[in-house]
C-alpha positions in Angstrom: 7.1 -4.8 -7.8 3.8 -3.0 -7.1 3.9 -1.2 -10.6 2.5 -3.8 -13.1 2.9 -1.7 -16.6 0.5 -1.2 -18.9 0.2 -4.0 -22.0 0.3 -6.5 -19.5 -3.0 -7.3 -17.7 -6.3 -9.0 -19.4 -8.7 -6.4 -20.5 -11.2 -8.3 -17.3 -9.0 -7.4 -15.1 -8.2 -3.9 -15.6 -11.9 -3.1 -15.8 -12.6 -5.1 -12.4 -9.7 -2.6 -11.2 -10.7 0.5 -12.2 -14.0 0.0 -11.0 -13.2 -1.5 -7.5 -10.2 1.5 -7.4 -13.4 4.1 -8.5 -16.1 2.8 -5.9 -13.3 2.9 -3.1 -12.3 6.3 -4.0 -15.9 7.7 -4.1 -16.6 6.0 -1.0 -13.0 8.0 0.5 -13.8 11.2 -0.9 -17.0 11.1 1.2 -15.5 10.2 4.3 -12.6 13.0 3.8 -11.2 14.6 7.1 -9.7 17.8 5.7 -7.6 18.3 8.8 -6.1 14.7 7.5 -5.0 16.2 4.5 -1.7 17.9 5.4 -0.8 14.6 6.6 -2.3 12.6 3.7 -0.1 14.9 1.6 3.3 14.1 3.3 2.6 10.8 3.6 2.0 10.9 -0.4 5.0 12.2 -0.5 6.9 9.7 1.3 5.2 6.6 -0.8 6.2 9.0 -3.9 10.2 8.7 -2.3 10.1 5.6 -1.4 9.7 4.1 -4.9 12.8 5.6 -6.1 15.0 3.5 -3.5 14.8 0.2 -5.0 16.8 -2.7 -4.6 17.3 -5.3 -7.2 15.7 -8.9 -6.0 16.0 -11.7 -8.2 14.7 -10.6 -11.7 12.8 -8.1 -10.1 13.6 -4.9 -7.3 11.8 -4.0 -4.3 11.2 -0.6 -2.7 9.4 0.3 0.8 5.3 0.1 0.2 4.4 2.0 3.3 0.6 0.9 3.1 0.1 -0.3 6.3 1.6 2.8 8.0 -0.6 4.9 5.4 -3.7 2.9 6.7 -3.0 3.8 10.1 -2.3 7.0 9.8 -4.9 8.3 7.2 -8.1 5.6 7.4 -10.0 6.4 4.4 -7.6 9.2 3.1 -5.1 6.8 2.5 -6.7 5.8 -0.9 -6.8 9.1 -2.7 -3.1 9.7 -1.6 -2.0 6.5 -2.7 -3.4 7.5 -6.7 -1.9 10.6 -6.7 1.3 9.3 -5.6 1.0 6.5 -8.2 -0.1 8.9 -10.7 3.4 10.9 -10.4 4.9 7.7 -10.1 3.8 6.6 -13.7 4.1 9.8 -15.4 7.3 11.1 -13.8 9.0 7.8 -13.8 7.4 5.5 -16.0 6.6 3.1 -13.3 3.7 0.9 -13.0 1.4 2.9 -16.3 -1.9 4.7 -16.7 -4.3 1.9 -17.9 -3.3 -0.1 -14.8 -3.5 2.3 -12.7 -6.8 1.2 -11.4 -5.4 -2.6 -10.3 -1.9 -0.8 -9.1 -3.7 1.8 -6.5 -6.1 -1.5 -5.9 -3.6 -3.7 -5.2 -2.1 -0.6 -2.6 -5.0 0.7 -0.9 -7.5 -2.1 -0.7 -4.2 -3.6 2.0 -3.7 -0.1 3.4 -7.5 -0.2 4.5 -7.4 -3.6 6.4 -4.1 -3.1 7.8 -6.3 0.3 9.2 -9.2 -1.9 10.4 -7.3 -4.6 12.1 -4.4 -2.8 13.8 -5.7 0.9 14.5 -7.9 0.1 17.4 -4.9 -2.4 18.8 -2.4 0.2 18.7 -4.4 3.3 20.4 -5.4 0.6 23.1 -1.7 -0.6 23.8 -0.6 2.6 25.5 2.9 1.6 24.1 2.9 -1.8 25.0 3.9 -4.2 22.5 3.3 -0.8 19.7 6.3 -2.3 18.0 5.6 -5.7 17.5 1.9 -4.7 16.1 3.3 -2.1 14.0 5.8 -4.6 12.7 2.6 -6.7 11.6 0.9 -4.2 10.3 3.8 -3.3 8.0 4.6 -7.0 7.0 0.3 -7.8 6.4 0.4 -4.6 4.0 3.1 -6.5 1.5 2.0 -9.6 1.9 -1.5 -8.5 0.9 0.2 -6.3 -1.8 2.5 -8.9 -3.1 -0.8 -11.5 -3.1 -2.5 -9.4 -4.9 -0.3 -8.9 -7.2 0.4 -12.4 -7.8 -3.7 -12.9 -8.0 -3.5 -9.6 -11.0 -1.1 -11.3 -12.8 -2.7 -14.9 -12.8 -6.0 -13.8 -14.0 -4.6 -12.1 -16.6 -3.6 -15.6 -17.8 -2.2 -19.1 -17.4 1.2 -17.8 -19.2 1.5 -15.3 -16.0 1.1 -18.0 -13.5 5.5 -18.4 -13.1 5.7 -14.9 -12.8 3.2 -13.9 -10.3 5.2 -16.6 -8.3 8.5 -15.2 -9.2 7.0 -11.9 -8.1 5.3 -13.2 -4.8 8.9 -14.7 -3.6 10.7 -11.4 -4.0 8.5 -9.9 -1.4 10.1 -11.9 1.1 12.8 -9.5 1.7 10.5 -6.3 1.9 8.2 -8.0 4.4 11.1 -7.8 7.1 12.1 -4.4 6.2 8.6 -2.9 5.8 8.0 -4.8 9.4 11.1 -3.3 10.6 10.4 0.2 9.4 6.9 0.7 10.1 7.3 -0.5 13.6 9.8 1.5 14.7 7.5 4.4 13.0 4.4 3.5 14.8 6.1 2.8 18.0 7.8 6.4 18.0 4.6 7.9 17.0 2.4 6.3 19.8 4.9 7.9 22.4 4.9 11.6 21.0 1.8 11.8 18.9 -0.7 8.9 19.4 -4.0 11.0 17.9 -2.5 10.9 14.6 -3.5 6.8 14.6 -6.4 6.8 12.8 -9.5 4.6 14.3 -12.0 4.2 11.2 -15.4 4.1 11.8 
């Protein structure tokens, strides 16, 4: 899934990470709206949930991402609550590992951010016209990007990784429907009862 474990990733790579994960943490910490954080915080919480409902695909099992919601919702925020959900994720759990957890919160955020570019401005603008079917993109371009990423961590990391990052890029196909599905319906109820909570980054 998301989680790549430690010991598997090419020392490059984790580096590149961590320092890409770093600079767009900095740069989220600075841009921190302390009246987001209550919200920050429970979505945290459901990304933290989430992972423990996974379904087995293939050789591998899938659990709801909730990125592109996150980016909506939170902007900027959503990167620091995406670590520490990962962070409780990897020591509570064991999932995804400590090392890595540079490329993992990468490989989550960095999607979480665009999906808050591209669709927040759409979605305050459609006054609940078509809110579904753009939160439905939103949620499916948050895996895809995830599951590319991925797929792109795995493949630097070496030629021997190239048949699983494609292994691993196929068993995001069922997840894209479901995150779709899910985050839609979210958005779509959110925009009727509570549409200042869609976040329109600057």
């Amino acid at each position: 899934m998301a989680h790549i474990p430690d010991g598997v990733l090419s020392a490059p790579v984790l580096i590149s990470g961590a320092l890409v994960s770093t600079a767009l943490l900095v740069v989220a910490t600075r841009r921190l709206d302390f009246e987001r954080i209550p919200q920050a915080a429970v979505l945290a919480a459901a990304f933290f949930i989430a992972s423990l409902l996974s379904v087995p695909v293939g050789p591998s099992s899938v659990h709801l991402i909730l990125n592109g919601l996150m980016g909506i919702i939170l902007g900027w925020s959503a990167v620091p609550a995406i670590l520490v959900a990962l962070v409780m994720q990897a020591v509570f759990f064991g999932y995804g590992g400590l090392l890595v957890l540079g490329v993992n919160t990468l490989n989550i955020a960095l999607p979480a951010l665009i999906c808050g570019l591209l669709f927040a401005p759409a979605l305050r603008q459609a006054n609940g016209k078509n809110t579904l079917y753009l939160g439905a993109l939103c949620g499916g371009l948050g895996v895809i990007l995830t599951g590319l990423m991925v797929s792109l961590s795995l493949g630097l990391s070496g030629p021997d990784f190239l048949p699983a990052a494609k292994i691993m890029l196929a068993t995001y196909t069922p997840l894209v429907l479901a995150e779709a599905a899910v985050t839609g319906f979210t958005l779509a109820f959110i925009i009727k009862v509570a549409p200042e909570l869609i976040r329109v980054q600057e």
